[in-house]
N, C-alpha and C positions, 0 to 999 in steps of 0.2 A: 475558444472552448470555455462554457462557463463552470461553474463548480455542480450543476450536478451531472453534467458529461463525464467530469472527470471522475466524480463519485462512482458513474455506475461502470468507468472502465475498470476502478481498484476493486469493486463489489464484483465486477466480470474475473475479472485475474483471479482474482481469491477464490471466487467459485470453482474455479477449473482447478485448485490447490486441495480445496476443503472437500472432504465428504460431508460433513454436515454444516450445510451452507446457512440451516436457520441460526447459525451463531456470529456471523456477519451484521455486525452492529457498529456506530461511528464509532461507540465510547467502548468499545473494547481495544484491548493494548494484543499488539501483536502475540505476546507474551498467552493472553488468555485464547485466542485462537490457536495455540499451543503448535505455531509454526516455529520451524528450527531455522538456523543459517539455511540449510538446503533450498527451503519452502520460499524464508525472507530473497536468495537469489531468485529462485522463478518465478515471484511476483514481480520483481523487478525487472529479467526479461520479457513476461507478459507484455508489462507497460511500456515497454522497448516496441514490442513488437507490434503494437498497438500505435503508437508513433508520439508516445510519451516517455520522453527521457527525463529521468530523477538524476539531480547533480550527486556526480560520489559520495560528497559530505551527509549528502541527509541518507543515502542505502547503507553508510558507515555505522552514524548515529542509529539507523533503524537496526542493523546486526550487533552494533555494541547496546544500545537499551531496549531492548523489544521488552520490557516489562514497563514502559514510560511511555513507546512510539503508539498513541492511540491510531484507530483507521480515521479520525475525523483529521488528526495533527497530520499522517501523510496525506490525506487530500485537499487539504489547505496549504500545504508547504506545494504540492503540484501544482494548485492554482494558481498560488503567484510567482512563481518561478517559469510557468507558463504567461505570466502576463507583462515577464520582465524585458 
């Protein structure tokens, strides 16, 4: 899977999270898509369900900093942990 597969499965996930999907941008922080733990767990079922598994450490780091976890930093950390 290359990086923008995986791009458009977090851009898929999150759309089915967000009502207003025009705010779905790499360089926004979880934080400014103004998803809660709730939100940051269904995204990550999503990608579950989608047959992308995120390591605990980085869904940790995305619920303990969602003001820091940009969408470009999780689809970069997917990629190569998909490429490991």
């Amino acid at each position: 899977m290359d990086r923008d597969e995986v791009r458009r499965y977090v851009e898929g996930a999150l759309g089915v999270i967000l009502v207003d999907k025009s705010v779905i941008r790499e360089s926004r922080t979880l934080e400014d898509l103004v998803l809660d733990e709730e939100d940051i767990d269904e995204l990550f079922k999503k990608l579950h369900e989608s047959g992308i598994n995120v390591k605990k450490r980085e869904k940790e780091e995305a619920l303990k900093h969602p003001e820091s976890t940009t969408v470009m930093a999780l689809i970069d950390h997917i990629f190569v942990s998909l490429q490991k």
